[in-house]
C-alpha positions as CSV (number, residue, x, y, z in Angstrom):
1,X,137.8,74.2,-9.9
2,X,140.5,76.1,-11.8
3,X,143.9,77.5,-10.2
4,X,142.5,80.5,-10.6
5,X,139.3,80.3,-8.8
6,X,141.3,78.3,-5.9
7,X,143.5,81.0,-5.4
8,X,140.6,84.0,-5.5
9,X,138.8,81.2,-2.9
10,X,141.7,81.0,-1.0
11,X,142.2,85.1,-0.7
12,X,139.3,85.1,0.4
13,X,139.0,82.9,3.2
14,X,142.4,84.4,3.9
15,X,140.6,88.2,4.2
16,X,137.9,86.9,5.8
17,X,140.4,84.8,8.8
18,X,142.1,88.7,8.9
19,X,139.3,90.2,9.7
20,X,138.7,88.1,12.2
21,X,141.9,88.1,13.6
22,X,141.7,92.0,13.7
23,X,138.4,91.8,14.9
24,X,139.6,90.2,18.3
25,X,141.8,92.9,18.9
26,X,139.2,96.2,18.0
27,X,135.6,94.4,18.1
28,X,134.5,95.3,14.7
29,X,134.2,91.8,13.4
30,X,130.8,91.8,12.3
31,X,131.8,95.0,9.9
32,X,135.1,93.9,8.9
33,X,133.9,90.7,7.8
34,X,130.8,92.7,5.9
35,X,133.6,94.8,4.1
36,X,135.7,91.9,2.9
37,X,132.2,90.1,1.7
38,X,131.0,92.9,-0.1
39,X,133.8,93.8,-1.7
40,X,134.2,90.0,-3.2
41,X,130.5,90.1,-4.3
42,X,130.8,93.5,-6.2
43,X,133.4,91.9,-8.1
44,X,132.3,88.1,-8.4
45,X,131.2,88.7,-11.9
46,X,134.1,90.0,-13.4
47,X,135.3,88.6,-16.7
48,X,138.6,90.8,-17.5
49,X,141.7,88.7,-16.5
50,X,143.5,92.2,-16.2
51,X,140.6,93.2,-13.9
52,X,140.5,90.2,-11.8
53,X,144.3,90.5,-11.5
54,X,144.1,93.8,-10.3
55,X,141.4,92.8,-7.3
56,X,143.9,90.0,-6.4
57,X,146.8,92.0,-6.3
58,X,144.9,95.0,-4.5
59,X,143.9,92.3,-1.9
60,X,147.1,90.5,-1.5
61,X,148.8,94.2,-0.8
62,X,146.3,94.6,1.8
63,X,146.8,91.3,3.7
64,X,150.3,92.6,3.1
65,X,150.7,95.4,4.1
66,X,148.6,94.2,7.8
67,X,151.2,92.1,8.1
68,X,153.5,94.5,8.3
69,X,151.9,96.9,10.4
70,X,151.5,93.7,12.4
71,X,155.0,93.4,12.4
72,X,156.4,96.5,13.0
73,X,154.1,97.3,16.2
74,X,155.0,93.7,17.7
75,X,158.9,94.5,17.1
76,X,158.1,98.0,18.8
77,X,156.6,96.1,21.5
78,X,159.7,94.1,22.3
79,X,161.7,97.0,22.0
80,X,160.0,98.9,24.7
81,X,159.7,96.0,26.9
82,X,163.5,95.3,26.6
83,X,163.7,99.1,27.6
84,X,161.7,98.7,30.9
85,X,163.9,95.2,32.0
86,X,166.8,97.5,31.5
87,X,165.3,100.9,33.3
88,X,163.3,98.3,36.1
C-alpha cells in the first residue's frame, strides 16, 4: 500500500470515527456515516493527483473545522459554568 493510499485510508476511517462521534451526540449515525461513504465512493476512481489532493484537503478542513467548533462550544461551556460557581 502506497503513502498515499494509507493516508486517503486513514481520512477515511478518521471521517467515518467523526461521524460516529457526532452521531452520539445528535442520533444521525446511520446518515452521517452514509454521507462520509458515499462521498469516498464517488471519488474512489479518481486518477488526477491535483484532484485527489483537493478531496483530501476538502476533507481534512472538514474534520478541522469540527474540531474547532468542538472546541469553541466546550471552552464556552466552561465559561458559563465558571459563571454559575461565581453567581451560585
Amino acid at each position: 500500500m502506497s503513502a498515499s493510499e494509507f493516508t486517503v485510508l486513514k481520512l477515511y476511517r478518521d471521517c467515518l470515527r467523526l461521524a460516529d462521534y457526532i452521531s452520539t451526540r445528535g442520533g444521525n449515525r446511520d446518515i452521517l456515516r452514509r454521507q462520509v461513504i458515499d462521498a469516498f465512493r464517488r471519488n474512489k476512481d479518481e486518477t488526477d493527483p491535483k484532484k485527489i489532493e483537493d478531496q483530501k484537503q476538502a476533507a481534512v478542513r472538514g474534520l478541522s473545522n469540527y474540531m474547532f467548533f468542538e472546541a469553541q462550544r466546550l471552552a464556552k461551556e466552561e465559561i458559563e459554568q465558571g459563571k454559575d460557581k461565581f453567581d451560585g
